[in-house]
N, C-alpha and C positions, 0 to 999 in steps of 0.2 A: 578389837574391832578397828582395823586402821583400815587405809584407803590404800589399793593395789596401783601403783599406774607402770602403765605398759609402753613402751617405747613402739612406734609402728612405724613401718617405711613406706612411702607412698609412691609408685610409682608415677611418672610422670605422662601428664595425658595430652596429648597433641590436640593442636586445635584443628578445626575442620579445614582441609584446602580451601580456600575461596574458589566460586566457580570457575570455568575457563570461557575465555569471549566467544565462545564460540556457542555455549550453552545460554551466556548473557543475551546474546544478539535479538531471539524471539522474544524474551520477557519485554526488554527494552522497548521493542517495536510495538510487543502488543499493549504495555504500558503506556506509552506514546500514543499509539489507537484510540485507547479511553481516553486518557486527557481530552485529545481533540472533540473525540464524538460529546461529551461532557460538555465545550464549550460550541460548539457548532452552531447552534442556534444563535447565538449573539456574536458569536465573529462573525457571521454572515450578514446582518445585521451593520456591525460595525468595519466591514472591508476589511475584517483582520486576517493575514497568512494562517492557516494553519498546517500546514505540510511545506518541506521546500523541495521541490519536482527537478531539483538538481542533482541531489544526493544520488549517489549509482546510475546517473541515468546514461553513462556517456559509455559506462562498457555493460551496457544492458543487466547490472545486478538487481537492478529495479524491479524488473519482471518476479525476483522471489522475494524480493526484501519487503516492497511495498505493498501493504493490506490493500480490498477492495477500495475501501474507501480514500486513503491514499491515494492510489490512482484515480478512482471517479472525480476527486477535488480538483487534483493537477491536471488531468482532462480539460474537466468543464472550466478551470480557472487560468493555466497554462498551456493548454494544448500538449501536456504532455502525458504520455502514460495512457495512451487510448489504446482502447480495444483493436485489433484490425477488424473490419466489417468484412462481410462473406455473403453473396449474392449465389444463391441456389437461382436464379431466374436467368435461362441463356438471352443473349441479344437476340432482338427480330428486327428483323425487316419491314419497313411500312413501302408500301407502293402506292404511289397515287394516280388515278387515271383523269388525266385528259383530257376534253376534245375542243376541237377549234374548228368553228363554223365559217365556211364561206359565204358571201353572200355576194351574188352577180346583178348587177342596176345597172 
């Protein structure tokens, strides 16, 4: 009754690629998102930054990078990141009439 041991070879097992920036980029932002919306109520409160309305804004990457709320902050806080507004209503015309009384004495 002895004890058998076996010699085994263990193949060697790769670790997982770490993500690429380019998969990172969403998590990251939407990451960022919560934080913010998490303290929102007391930065606002306390005049704290919480978005910087600079980041991508100068070759328009902003338009995809930055959440709604991102923008609405840097809007109302920076003036930047605003919607453009759109007027369905064409211009009119007002006319106004008129008239000038003589009077002979």
């Amino acid at each position: 009754a002895g004890v058998v041991l076996r010699a085994t070879t263990r193949q060697p097992v790769a670790p997982p690629a770490p993500p690429t920036p380019d998969l990172m980029a969403p998590r990251v932002l939407a990451l960022a998102a919560a934080a913010a919306a998490a303290v929102r109520g007391a930065a606002a409160q306390d005049g704290l930054v919480l978005y910087d309305c600079f980041i991508e804004y100068d070759n328009d990457m902003w338009k995809t990078l930055w959440t709604p709320e991102w923008q609405e902050w840097c809007c109302e806080h920076e003036s930047r990141g605003c919607q453009p507004t759109t007027s369905t209503e064409k211009p009119t015309k007002t006319m106004e009439k008129t008239t000038t009384e003589k009077s002979t004495t």
